[in-house]
C-alpha positions in Angstrom: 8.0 -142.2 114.5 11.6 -142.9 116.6 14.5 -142.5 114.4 16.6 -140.7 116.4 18.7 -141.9 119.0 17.7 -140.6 122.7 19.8 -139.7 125.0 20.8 -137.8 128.2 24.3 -136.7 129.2 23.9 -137.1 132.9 23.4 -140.8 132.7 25.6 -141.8 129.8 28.5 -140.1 131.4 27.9 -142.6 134.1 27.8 -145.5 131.4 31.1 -144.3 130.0 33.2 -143.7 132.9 32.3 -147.4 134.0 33.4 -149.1 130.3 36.2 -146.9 129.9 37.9 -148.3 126.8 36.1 -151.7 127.1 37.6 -154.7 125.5 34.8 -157.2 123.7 33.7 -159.8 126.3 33.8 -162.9 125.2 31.0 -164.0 127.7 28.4 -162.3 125.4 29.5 -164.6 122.8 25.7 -165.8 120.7 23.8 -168.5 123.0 21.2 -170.5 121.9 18.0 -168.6 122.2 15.9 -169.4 125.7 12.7 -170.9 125.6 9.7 -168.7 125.9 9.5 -169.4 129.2 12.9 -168.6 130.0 12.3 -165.4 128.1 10.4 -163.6 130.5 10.8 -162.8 134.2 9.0 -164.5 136.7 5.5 -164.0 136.5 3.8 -162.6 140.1 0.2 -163.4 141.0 -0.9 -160.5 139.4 0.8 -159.0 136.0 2.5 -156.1 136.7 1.0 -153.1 134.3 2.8 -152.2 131.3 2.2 -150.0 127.9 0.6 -151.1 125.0 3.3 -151.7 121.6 3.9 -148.5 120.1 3.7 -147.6 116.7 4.0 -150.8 114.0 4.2 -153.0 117.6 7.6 -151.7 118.6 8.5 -151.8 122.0 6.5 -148.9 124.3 8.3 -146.1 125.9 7.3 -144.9 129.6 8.9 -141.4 130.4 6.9 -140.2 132.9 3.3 -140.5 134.6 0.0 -138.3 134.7 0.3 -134.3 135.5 -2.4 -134.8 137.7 -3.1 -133.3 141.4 -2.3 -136.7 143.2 1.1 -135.7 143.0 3.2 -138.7 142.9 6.6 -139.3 142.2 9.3 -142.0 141.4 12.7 -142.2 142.5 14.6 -144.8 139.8 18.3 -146.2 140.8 20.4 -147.8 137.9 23.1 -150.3 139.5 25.1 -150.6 137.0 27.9 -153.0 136.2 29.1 -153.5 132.6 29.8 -156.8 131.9 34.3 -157.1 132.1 34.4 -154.9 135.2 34.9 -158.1 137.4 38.4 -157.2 137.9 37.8 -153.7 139.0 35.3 -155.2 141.4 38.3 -157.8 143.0 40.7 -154.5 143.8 37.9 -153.3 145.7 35.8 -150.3 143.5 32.3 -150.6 144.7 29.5 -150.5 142.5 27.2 -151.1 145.2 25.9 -148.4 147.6 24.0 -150.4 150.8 23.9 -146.7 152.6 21.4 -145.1 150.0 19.7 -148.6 150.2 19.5 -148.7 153.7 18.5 -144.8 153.3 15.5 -145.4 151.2 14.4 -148.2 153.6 15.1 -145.7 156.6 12.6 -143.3 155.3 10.3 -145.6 153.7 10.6 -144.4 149.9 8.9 -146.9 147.2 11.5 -147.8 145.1 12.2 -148.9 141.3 15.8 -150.0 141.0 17.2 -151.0 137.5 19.9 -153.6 137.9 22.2 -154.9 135.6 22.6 -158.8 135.6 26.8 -158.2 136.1 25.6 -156.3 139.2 23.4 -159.1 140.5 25.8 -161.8 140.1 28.7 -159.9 141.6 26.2 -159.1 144.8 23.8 -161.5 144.9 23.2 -161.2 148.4 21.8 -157.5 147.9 20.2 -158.1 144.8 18.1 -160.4 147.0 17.3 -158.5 149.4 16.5 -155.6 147.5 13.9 -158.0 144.9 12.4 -159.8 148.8 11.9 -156.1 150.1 8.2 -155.2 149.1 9.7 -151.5 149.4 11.4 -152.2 146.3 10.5 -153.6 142.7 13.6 -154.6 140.1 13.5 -153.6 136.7 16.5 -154.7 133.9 19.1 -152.8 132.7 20.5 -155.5 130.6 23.1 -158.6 131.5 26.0 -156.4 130.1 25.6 -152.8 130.4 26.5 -152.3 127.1 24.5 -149.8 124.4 21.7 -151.3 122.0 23.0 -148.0 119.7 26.1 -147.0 118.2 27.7 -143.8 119.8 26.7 -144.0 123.2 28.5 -142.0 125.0 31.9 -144.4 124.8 29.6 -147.5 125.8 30.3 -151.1 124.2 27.8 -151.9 121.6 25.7 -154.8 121.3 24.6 -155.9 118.0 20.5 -155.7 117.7 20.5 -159.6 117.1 21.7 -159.9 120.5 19.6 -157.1 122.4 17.0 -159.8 123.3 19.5 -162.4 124.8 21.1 -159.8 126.7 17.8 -158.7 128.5 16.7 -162.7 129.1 20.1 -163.5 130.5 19.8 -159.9 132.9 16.8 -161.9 133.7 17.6 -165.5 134.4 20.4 -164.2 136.7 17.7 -162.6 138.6 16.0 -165.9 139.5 19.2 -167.4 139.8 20.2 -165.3 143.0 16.8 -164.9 144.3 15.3 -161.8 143.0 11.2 -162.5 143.1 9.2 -161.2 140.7 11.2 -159.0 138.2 9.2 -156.2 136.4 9.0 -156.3 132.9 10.3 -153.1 132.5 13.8 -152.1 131.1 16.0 -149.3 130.7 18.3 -149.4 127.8 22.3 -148.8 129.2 23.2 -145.2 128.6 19.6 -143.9 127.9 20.3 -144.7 124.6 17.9 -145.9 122.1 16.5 -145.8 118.1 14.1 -147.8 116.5 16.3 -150.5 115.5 16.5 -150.7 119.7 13.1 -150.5 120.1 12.4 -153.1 117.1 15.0 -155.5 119.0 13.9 -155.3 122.1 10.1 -156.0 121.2 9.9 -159.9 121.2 11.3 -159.4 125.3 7.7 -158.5 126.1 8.8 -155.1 128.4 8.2 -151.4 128.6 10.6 -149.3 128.2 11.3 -146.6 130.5 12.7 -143.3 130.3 12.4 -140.6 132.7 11.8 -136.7 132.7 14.2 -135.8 135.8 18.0 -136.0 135.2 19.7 -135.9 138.6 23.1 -135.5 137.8 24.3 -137.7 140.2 27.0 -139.4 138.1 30.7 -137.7 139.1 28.9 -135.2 140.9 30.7 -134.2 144.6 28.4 -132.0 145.7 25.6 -133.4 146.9 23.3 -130.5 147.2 23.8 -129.1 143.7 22.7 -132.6 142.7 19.3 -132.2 145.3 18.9 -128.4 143.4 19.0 -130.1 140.2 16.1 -132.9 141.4 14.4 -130.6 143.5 13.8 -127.9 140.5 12.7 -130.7 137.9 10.6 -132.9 139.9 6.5 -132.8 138.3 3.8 -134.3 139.7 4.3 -137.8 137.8 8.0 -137.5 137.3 10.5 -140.3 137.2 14.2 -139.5 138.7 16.8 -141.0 137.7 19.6 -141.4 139.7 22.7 -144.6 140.4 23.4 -147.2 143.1 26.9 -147.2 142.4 29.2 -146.1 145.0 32.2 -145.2 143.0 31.2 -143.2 140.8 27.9 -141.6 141.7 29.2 -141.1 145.5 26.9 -138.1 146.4 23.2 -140.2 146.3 22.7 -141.2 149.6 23.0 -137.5 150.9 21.0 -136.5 147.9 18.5 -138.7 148.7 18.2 -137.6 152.1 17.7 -133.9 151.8 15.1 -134.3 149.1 12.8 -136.9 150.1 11.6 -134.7 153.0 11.6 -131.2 151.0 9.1 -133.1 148.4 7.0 -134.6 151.5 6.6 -131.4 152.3 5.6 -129.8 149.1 3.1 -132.7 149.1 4.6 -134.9 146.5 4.1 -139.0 147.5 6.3 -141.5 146.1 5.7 -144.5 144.5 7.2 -147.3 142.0 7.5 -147.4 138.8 4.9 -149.7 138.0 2.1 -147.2 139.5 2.6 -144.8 137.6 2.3 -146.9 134.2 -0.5 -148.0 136.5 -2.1 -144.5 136.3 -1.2 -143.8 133.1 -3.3 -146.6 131.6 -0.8 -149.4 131.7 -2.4 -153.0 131.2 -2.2 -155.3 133.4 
């Protein structure tokens, strides 16, 4: 049984930097719930594998995939923007990061990236591209960035009766700029979750996932302690977690660089997200 809230400092330092001293939004402001139809993201040809419901039917959690000898890996990017950062965005700090994207591209890496709804709507252009590229698959980090827990790391809090809305809204905005096919897969702002989150999240229809390999990549300015850090945790079936968010996660592209070779070469292949829940059982 979940009851305690989880959590990893790498990330959520991220998450707290970005909110600094958040005011409420008045944005998030209760909607009238979305159809069922609306609730979901789009639905591709085939469904996209996913866990069963946990324990009582609460929302799944995916951390990592098999320990087997077909030594895969996946490389997760959170592009994060919390929901009142608008006018950060209009003085010029970049959340985006096209160099790591055009990096991953460059050397052909499968690619999950976790976007925020904020971050699709203030670059829609990119957050097309990146759900039209069959390199990539989107997963959602929420419309608002903000935490589904209480002390996260400095992040707003949502209240649980507005963790589903949050996550259809991250959604909508997708189809709204273009993303195709959106994975039902999510990853709660901050890392944070409990089993109020879980229980809240559950009528959303989506995995939850995790990861086992903390890059470190938030604040970090050197770029090969960061690659040290991936390099030494990385498991066959491991899930990295690292940001697309230029400002303050400024290191990634070089990161990504020196390691996607050094695994290559210790015979690790990478994939998306969505095979490793694949491999791991996930129903499709």
């Amino acid at each position: 049984m979940i009851t305690l809230v989880r959590r990893v400092t790498a990330v959520c330092a991220l998450g707290a930097a970005l909110t600094a001293c958040a005011p409420a939004d008045e944005s998030l402001a209760p909607r009238p719930a979305p159809s069922a139809s609306a609730a979901s993201p789009a639905a591709p040809a085939s469904r996209p594998p996913t866990l069963a419901p946990g324990p009582a039917g609460l929302t799944p959690v995916f951390e990592h995939g098999p320990r087997t000898r077909d030594r895969t890996v996946a490389l997760t990017f959170d592009a994060d923007m919390t929901a009142d950062q608008g006018p950060r965005a209009e003085r010029g700090e970049r959340f985006d990061n096209p160099g790591l994207v055009a990096a991953l591209r460059e050397l052909k890496v499968p690619t999950t990236v976790f976007m925020t709804g904020r971050w699709a709507e203030e670059y829609p252009e990119q957050a097309r591209a990146i759900g039209r590229d069959p390199l990539f698959e989107v997963g959602n980090h929420s419309y608002s960035h903000y935490a589904v827990t209480d002390d996260c790391y400095g992040l707003p809090t949502l209240a649980e009766d507005r963790v589903r809305a949050d996550v259809e809204r991250a959604y909508a905005v997708f189809r709204k700029v273009g993303v195709r096919d959106a994975m039902p897969y999510f990853r709660f702002p901050g890392g944070c979750y409990d089993r109020g989150a879980l229980r809240a999240l559950t009528p959303a229809g989506v995995t939850a996932v995790q990861w086992d390999v903390a890059s470190g990549d938030a604040f970090a300015t050197d770029a090969d302690a960061v690659a040290e850090e991936v390099l030494g945790g990385v498991r066959a079936g491991s899930v990295v977690v690292m940001h697309c968010t230029l400002s303050a996660a400024p290191t990634t592209e070089r990161v990504v660089r020196r390691i996607v070779p050094e695994l290559r070469e210790r015979g690790f292949r990478f994939v998306k997200v969505s095979e490793l829940i694949g491999a791991a059982g996930g129903q499709g």
